[in-house]
C-alpha positions as CSV (number, residue, x, y, z in Angstrom):
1,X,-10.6,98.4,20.1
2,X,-13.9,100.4,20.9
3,X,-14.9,98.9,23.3
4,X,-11.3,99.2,25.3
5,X,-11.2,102.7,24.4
6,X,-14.8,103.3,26.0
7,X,-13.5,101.3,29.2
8,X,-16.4,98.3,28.4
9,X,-13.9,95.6,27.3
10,X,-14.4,92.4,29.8
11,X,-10.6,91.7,31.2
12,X,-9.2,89.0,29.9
13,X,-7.7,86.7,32.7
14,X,-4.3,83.9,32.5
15,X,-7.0,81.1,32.4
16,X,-9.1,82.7,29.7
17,X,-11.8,83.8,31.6
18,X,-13.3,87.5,31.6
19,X,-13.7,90.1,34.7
20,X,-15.8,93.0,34.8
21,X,-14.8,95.8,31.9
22,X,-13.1,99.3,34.1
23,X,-16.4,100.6,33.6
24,X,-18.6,98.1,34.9
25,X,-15.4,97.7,38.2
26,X,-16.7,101.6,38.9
27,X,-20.2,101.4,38.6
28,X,-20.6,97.9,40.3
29,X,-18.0,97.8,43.5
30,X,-16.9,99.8,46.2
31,X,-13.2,100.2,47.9
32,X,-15.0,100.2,51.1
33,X,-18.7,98.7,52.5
34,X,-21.7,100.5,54.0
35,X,-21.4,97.9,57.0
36,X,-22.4,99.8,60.1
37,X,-21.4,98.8,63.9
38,X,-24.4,97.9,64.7
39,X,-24.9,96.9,68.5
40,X,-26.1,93.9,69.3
41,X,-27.1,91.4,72.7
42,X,-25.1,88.6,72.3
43,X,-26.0,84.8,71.8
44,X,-25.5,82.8,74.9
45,X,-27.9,79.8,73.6
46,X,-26.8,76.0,72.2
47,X,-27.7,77.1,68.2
48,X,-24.5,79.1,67.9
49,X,-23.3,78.4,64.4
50,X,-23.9,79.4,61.0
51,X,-23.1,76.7,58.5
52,X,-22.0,78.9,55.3
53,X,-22.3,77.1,52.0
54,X,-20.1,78.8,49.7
55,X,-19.2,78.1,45.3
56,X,-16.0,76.3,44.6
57,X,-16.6,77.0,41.3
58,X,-14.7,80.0,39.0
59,X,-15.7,79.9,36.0
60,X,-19.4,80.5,34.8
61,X,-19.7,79.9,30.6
62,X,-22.1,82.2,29.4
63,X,-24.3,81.5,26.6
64,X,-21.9,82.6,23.5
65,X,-19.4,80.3,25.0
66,X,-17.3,82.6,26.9
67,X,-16.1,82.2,30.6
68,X,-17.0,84.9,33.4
69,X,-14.6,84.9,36.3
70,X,-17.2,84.5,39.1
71,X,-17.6,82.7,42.6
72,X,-19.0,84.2,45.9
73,X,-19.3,88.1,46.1
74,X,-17.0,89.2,49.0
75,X,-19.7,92.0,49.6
76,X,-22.2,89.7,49.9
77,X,-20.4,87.1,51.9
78,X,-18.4,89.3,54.3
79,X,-20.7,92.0,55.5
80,X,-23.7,89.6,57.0
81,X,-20.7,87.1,58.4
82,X,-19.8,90.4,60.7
83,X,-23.2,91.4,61.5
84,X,-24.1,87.2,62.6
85,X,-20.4,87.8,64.4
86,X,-21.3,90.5,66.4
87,X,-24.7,89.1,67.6
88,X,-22.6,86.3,69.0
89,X,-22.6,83.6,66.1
90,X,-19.3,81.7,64.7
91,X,-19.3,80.1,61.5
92,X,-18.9,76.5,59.5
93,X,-17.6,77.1,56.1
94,X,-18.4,74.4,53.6
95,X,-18.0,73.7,49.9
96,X,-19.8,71.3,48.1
97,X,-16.4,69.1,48.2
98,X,-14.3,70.7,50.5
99,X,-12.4,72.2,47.6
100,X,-11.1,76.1,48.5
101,X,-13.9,79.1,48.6
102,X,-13.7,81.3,45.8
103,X,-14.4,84.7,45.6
104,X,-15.0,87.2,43.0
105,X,-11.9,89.1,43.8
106,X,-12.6,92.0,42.0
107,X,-15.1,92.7,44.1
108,X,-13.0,93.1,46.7
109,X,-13.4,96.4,49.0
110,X,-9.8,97.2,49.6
111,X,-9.7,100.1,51.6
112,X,-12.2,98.0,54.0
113,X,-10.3,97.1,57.0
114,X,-13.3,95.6,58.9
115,X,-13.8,93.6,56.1
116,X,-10.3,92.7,55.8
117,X,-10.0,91.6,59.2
118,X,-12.9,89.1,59.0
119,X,-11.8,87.5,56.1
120,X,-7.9,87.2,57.1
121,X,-9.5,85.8,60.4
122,X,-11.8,83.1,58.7
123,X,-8.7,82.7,55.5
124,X,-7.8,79.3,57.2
125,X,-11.8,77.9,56.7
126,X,-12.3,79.5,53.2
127,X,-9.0,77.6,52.2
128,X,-9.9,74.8,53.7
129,X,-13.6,74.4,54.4
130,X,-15.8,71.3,55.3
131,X,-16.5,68.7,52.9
132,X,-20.5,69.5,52.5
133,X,-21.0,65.8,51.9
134,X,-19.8,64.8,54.7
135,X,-20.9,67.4,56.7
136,X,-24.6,67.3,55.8
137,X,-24.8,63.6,56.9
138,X,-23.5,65.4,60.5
139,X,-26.0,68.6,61.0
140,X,-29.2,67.9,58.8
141,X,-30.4,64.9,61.2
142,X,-29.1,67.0,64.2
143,X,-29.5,70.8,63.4
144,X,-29.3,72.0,66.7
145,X,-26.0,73.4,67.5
146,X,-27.0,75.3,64.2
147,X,-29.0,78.7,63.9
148,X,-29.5,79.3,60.0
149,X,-27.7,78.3,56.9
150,X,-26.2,81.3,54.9
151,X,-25.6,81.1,51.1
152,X,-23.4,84.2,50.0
153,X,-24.5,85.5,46.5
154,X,-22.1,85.9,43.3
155,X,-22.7,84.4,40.5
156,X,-20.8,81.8,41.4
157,X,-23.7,80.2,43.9
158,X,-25.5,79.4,40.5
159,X,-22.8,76.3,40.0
160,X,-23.2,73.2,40.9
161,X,-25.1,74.3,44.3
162,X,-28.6,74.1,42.7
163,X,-27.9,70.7,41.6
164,X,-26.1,69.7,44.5
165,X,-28.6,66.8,47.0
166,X,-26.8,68.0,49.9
167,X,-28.2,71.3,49.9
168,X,-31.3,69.9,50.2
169,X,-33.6,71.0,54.0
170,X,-36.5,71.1,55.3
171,X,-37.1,74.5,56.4
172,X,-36.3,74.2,59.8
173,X,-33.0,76.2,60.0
174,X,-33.3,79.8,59.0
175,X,-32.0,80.1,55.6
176,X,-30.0,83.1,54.7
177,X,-28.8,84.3,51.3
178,X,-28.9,87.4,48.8
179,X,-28.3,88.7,45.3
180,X,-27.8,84.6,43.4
181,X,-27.5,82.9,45.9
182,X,-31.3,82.0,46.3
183,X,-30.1,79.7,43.4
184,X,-29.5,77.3,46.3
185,X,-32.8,77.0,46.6
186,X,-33.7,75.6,43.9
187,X,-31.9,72.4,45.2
188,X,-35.2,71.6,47.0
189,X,-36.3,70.4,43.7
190,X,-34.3,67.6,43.4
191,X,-36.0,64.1,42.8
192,X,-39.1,65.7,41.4
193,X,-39.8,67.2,44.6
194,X,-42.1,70.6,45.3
195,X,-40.1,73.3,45.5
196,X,-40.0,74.0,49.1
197,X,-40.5,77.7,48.7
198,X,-43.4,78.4,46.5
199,X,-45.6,80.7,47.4
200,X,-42.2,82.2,49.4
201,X,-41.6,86.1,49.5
202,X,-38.3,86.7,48.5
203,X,-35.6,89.3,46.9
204,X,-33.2,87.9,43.9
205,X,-31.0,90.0,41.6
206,X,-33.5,90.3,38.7
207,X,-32.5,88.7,35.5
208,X,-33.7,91.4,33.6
209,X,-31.1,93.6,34.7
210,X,-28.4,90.6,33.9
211,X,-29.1,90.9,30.9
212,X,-28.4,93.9,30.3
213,X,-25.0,94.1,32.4
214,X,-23.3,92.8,29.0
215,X,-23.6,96.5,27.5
216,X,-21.2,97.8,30.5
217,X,-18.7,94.4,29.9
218,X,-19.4,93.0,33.7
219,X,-20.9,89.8,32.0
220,X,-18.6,88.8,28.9
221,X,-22.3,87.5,27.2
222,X,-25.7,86.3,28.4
223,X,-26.3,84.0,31.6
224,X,-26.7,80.2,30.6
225,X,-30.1,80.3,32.7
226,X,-33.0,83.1,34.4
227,X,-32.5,82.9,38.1
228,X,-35.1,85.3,39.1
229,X,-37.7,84.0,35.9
230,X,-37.2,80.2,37.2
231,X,-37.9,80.8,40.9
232,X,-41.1,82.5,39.9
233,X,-42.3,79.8,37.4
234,X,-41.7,77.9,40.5
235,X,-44.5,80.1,42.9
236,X,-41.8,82.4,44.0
237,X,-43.3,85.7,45.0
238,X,-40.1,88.8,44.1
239,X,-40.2,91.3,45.8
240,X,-37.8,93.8,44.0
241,X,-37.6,94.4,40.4
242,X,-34.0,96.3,40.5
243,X,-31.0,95.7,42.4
244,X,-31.7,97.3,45.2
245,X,-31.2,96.9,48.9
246,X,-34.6,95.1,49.4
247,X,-34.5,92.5,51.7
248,X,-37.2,90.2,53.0
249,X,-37.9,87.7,55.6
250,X,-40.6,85.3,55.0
251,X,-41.1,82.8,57.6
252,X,-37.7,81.0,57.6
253,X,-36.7,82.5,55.1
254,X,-34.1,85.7,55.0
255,X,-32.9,87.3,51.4
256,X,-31.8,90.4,49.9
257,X,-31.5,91.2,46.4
258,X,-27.8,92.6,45.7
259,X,-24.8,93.5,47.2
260,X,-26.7,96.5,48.5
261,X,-28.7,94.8,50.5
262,X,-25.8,92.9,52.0
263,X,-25.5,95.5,55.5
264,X,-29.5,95.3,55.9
265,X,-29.8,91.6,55.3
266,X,-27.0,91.2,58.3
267,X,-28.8,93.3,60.4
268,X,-32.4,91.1,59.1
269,X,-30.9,88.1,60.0
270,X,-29.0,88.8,63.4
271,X,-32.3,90.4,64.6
272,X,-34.2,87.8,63.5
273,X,-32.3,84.6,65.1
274,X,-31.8,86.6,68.5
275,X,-35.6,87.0,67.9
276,X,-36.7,83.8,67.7
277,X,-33.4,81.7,69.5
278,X,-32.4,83.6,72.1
């Protein structure tokens, strides 16, 4: 009853799962984005798709059992998607399955219209996305109609992606992701292998500051697993500590550490594949 009357209570959702407490909704979203019109020469060359991998997964069970109503951060998948769009890139939306995208709809910036528009003009692709399965046997012995790979953050990109064999690349595509989504890398891993990314600069949303989100009610309990504590026992080099805007491009490699860092990793990653593709 406290914890309702302090506006720190988790919302409880039809399916059982918990949302982010009123407080939490304040302190951690926004009704509209810091996305900026940014001007950019448009692509004119063959690699002019962005294959987005995004969670088909809801529901993360924390550590005491209890369910957080998660997927991919609309923040965090939205604002870079314009920011590629207006440098002259389209998109491939894929789930691991083909099952719908979801998204952390409480996160959604609803007095946004830019944002808005993007995502009622991609709805069809997030319903219905490519089978990632199938797909991956397409573009990963062929990559070149394809530019980068972008995995949107949420909580959400921690299930199922990491494990997933599909997600597995060499690091010849630019890889773009922020805030959990560098989960996905983790996926190099697979069959014993080096992780593909040690020795890596890169930002993540720290764990140490998921752990304390509990206290506000965004996370109903404890994260089953460390993100940010596995990728460095795996030679991954942070670069941020809070979560911040950081962003960071390392070779290949393009990540941001929040949804504040979602306008300047756009604006990273369309400079940096006109850069180097144009």
């Amino acid at each position: 009853m406290l914890k309702k009357l302090l506006g720190i209570a988790p919302g409880l959702e039809s399916d059982n799962s918990y949302s982010p407490s009123k407080l939490a909704l304040k302190l951690a979203t926004v009704d509209k984005t810091d996305f900026d019109e940014t001007r950019y020469t448009q692509y004119r060359g063959k690699r002019s798709k962005v294959l987005v991998i995004c969670t088909e997964q809801k529901n993360m069970m924390m550590q005491n059992g209890k369910l957080f109503s998660t997927g991919n951060h609309p923040v965090e998948t939205l604002v870079p998607m314009l920011h590629l769009k207006n440098a002259g890139y389209d998109f491939e939306i894929a789930t691991p399955t083909g099952k719908p995208v979801v998204f952390e709809t409480w996160a959604f910036p609803g007095k946004d219209e830019q944002i808005k528009s993007l995502h009622d003009k991609y709805a069809s692709s997030f319903s219905q996305p490519k089978n990632l399965q199938v797909l991956a046997g397409e573009i990963l012995p062929d990559p070149e109609c394809y530019a980068a790979v972008f995995i949107p953050g949420g909580h959400g990109a921690m299930l199922g992606i990491p494990e997933d064999e599909n997600v597995q690349h060499e690091n010849e595509l630019f890889t773009v992701t922020l805030c959990h989504g560098p989960a996905a890398l983790l996926a190099t891993t697979l069959g014993g292998q080096d992780f593909l990314y040690a020795g890596y600069n890169m930002a993540v949303f720290p764990h140490s500051v998921d752990k304390m989100t509990p206290k506000i009610g965004y996370l109903p309990g404890q994260v089953p697993w460390a993100l940010s504590e596995k990728l460095t026992a795996l030679g991954a080099r942070i670069a941020n500590s809070k979560a911040d805007d950081t962003v960071c491009l390392d070779r290949k490699l393009i990540t941001g550490a929040s949804p504040d860092a979602a306008n300047e990793l756009g604006k990273l990653a369309a400079r940096t594949l006109l850069k180097e593709l144009q």
